[in-house]
C-alpha positions in Angstrom: -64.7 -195.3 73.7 -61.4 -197.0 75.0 -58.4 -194.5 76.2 -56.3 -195.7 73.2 -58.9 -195.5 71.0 -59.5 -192.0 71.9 -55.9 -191.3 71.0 -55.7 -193.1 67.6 -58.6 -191.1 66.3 -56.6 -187.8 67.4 -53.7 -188.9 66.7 -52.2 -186.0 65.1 -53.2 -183.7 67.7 -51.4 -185.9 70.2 -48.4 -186.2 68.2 -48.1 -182.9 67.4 -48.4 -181.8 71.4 -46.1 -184.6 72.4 -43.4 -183.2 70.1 -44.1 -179.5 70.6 -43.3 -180.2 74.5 -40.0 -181.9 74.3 -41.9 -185.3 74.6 -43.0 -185.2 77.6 -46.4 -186.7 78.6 -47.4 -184.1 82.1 -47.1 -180.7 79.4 -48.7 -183.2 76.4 -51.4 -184.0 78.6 -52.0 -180.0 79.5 -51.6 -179.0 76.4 -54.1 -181.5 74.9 -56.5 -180.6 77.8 -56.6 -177.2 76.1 -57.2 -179.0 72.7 -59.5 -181.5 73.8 -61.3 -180.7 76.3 -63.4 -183.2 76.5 -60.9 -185.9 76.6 -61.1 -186.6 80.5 -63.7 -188.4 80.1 -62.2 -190.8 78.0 -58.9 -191.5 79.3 -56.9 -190.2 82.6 -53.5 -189.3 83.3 -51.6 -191.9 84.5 -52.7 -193.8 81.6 -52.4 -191.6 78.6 -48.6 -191.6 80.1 -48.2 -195.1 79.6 -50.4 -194.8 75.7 -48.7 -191.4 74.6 -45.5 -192.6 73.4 -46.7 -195.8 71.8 -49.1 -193.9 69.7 -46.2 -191.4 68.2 -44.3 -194.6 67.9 -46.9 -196.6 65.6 -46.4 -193.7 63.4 -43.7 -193.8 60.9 -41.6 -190.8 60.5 -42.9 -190.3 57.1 -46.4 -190.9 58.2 -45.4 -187.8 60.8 -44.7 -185.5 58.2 -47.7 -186.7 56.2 -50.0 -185.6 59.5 -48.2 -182.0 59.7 -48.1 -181.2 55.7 -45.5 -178.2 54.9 -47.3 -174.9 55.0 -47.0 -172.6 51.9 -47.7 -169.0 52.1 -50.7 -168.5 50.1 -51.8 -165.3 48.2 -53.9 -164.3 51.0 -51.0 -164.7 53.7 -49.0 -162.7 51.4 -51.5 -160.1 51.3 -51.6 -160.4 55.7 -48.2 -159.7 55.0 -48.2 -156.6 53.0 -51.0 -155.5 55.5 -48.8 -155.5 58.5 -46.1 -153.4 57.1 -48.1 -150.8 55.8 -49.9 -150.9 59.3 -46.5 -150.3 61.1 -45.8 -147.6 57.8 -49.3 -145.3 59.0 -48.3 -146.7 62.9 -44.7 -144.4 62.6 -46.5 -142.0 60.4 -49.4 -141.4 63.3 -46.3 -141.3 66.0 -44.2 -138.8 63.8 -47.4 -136.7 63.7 -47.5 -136.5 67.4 -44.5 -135.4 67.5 -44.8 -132.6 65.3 -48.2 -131.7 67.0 -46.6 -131.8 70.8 -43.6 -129.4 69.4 -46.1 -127.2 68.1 -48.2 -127.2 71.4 -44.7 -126.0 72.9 -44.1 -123.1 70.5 -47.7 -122.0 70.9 -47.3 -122.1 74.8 -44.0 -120.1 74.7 -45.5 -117.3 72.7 -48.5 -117.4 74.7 -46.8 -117.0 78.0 -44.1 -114.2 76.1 -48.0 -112.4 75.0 -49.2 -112.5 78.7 -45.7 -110.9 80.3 -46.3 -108.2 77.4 -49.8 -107.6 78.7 -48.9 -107.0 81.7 -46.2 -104.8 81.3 -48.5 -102.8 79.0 -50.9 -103.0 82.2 -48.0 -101.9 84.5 -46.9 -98.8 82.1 -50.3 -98.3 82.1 -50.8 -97.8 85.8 -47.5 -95.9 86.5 -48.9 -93.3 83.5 -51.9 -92.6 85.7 -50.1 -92.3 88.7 -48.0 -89.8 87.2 -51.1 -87.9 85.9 -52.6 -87.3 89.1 -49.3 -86.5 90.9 -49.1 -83.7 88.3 -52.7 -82.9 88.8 -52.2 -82.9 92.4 -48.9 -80.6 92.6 -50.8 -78.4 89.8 -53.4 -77.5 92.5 -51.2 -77.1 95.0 -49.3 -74.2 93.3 -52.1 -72.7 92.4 -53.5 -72.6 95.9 -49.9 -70.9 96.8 -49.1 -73.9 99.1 -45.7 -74.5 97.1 -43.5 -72.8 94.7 -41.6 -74.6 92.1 -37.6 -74.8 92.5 -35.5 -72.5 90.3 -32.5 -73.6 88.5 -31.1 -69.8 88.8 -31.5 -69.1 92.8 -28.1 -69.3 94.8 -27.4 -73.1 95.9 -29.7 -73.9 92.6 -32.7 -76.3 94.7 -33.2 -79.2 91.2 -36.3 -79.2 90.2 -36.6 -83.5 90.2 -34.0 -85.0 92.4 -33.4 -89.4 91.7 -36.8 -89.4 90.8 -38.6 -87.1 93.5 -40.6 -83.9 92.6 -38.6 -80.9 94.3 -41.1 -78.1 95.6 -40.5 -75.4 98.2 -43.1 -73.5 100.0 -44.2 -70.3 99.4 -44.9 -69.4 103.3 -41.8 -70.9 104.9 -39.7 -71.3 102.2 -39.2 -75.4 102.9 -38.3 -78.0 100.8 -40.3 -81.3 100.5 -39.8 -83.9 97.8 -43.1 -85.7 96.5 -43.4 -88.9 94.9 -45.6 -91.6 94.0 -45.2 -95.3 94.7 -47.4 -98.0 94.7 -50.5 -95.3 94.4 -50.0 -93.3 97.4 -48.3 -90.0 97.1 -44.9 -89.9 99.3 -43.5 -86.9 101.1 -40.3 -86.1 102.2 -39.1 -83.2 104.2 -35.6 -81.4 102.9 -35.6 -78.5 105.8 -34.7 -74.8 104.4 -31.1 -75.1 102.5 -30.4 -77.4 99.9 -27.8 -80.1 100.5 -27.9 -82.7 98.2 -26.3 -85.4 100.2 -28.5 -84.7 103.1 -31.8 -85.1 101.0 -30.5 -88.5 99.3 -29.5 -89.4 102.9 -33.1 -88.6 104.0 -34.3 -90.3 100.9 -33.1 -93.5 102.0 -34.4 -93.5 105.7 -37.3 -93.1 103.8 -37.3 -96.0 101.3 -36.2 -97.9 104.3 -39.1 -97.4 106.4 -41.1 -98.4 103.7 -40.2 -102.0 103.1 
């Protein structure tokens, strides 16, 4: 088959490629190579530029039109149509969804994390409750084996019973004053010597604390 042979029987293929690329035969030519791919073998480059614009020229304007009919939405395109939109509809419904899901995932978190510090507060309580119980158990046995006496409110230079947190207890034997207290399991002593001074203890107290950090 000759080159412009080849062309006149696709002739509205080339036409339509010739004027879809500004008329210009290199982006025709790779744009019908794409549409035709077998026409190579019939007809080369360099001379489908010379044949291109003779073959849109042979056709009359009219004639051009004839070869690309107006296109009229048919029912079915309509109905493509109508698709789409309800797609994109269900498409912001679906995102609107995840929204809603992701806030709830947020509250859920936030009162999960707000049940886990109440846990283990609970737990905490918990533990100071039993540390408290077996300091009491422990002092209990103390006074009954006469190793201390409890503080009296009514004695000259009144000795506290509790003093910013510590247990006050004075021994029977010697008549000295320790302070006893529990932290972080392990039962805390602190020597008060023989006369209560309440700046002195708090003073003592605090070298205390210190040298436990």
């Amino acid at each position: 088959m000759k080159p412009m042979e080849y062309l006149e029987n696709h002739q509205a293929v080339v036409i339509e490629a010739y004027e879809a690329n500004g008329k210009k035969p290199k982006p025709t030519w790779e744009s019908l190579l794409l549409s035709l791919p077998g026409m190579q073998e019939h007809i080369k480059f360099n001379t489908f530029r010379l044949y291109v614009g003779r073959i849109v020229e042979s056709v009359a304007p009219k004639e051009r039109k004839e070869l690309h009919p107006k296109v009229i939405p048919s029912a079915a395109q309509e109905e493509v149509t109508d698709l789409l939109v309800q797609l994109h509809q269900l498409r912001e419904e679906y995102l609107s969804f995840c929204r809603e899901c992701y806030t709830m995932m947020q509250e859920l978190e936030a009162r999960s994390n707000s049940w886990c510090n109440l846990h283990a507060a609970h737990e905490s309580l918990q533990t100071e409750l039993i540390h408290a119980r077996q300091e009491r158990d422990e002092l209990q046995a103390r006074l009954q084996a006469g190793e201390v006496t409890p503080a009296r409110d009514n004695e000259p230079d009144a000795i506290p019973r509790r003093f910013e947190g510590w247990t006050v207890q004075v021994s029977a034997a010697d008549r000295k004053i320790r302070l006893f207290r529990r932290i972080g399991g392990k039962l805390h002593t602190v020597y008060a010597g023989v006369k209560w001074e309440s700046e002195k203890v708090r003073e003592r107290i605090r070298e205390k604390m210190a040298g436990m950090v």
